[in-house]
C-alpha positions in Angstrom: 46.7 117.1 165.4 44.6 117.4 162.1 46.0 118.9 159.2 43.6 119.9 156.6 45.1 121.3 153.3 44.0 123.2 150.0 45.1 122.2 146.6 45.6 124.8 143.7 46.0 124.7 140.6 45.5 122.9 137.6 44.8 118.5 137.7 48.2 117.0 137.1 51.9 117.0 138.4 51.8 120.6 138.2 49.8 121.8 140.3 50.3 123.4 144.2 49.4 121.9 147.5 49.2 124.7 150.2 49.0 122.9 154.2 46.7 124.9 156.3 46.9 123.5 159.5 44.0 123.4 161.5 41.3 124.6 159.1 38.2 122.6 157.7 37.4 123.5 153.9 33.4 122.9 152.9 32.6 121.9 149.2 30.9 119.2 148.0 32.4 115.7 149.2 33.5 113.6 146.3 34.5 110.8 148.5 37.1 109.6 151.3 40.1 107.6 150.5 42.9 106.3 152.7 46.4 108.3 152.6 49.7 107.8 154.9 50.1 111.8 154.9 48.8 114.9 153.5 51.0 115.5 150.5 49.8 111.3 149.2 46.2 113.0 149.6 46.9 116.2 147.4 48.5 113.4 145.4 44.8 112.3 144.8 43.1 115.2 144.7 45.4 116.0 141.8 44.5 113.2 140.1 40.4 113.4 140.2 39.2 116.2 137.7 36.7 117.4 140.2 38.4 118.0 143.3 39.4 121.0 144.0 40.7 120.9 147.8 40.4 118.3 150.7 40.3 117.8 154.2 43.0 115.3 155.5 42.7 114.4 159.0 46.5 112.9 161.1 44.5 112.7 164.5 44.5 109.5 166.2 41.0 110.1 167.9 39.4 111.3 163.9 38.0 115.1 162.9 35.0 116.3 162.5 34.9 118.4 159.7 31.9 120.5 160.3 29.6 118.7 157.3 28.9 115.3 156.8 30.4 112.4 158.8 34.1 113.1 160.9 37.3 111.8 159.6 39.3 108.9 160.6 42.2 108.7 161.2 44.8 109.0 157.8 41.5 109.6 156.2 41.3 112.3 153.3 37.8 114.0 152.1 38.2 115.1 148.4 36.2 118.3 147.7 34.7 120.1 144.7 34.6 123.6 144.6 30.7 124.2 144.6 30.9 127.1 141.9 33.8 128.9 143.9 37.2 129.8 143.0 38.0 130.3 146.8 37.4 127.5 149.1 34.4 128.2 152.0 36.3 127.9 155.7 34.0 126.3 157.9 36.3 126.5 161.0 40.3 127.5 161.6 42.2 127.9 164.7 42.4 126.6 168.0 38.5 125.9 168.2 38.4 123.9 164.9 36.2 120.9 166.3 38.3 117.7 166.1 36.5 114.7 167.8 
């Protein structure tokens, strides 16, 4: 299963991480980087100035996230916020469309 999480707050230690299973976040893809769960990736999120939320994807088979390329496995897309304060869902629930 793909778990795709939201990040709050401000960049540092002290910011949030909020898991929202099975929804895919748009925003403006900063890059992918590797990460053994979802709390290492809000770990990097944290630490990039510019990202605001990510898609991480745990599924074996990879997740398509609705814009851009899919996901691989342990994969994390960083995402800026595109001029929002609230993060654009592009799919949640059952249907979200993991490859």
């Amino acid at each position: 299963m793909a778990i795709l999480v939201y990040t709050s707050g401000d960049v540092g230690a002290g910011s949030a991480a909020v898991l929202a299973p099975r929804v895919v976040l748009g925003g403006a893809r900063l890059g992918e980087v590797q990460s053994a769960s979802p709390e290492e990736c809000a770990e990097r999120c944290r630490e990039d100035a510019e990202c605001s939320w990510f898609n991480a994807c745990g599924a074996p088979q990879g997740c398509d996230v609705g814009e851009g390329p899919p996901l691989g496995f342990q994969q994390c897309s960083l995402l800026a916020a595109n001029d929002s304060v609230v993060p654009v869902v592009l799919s949640k629930g059952d249907d979200c469309a993991f490859r």
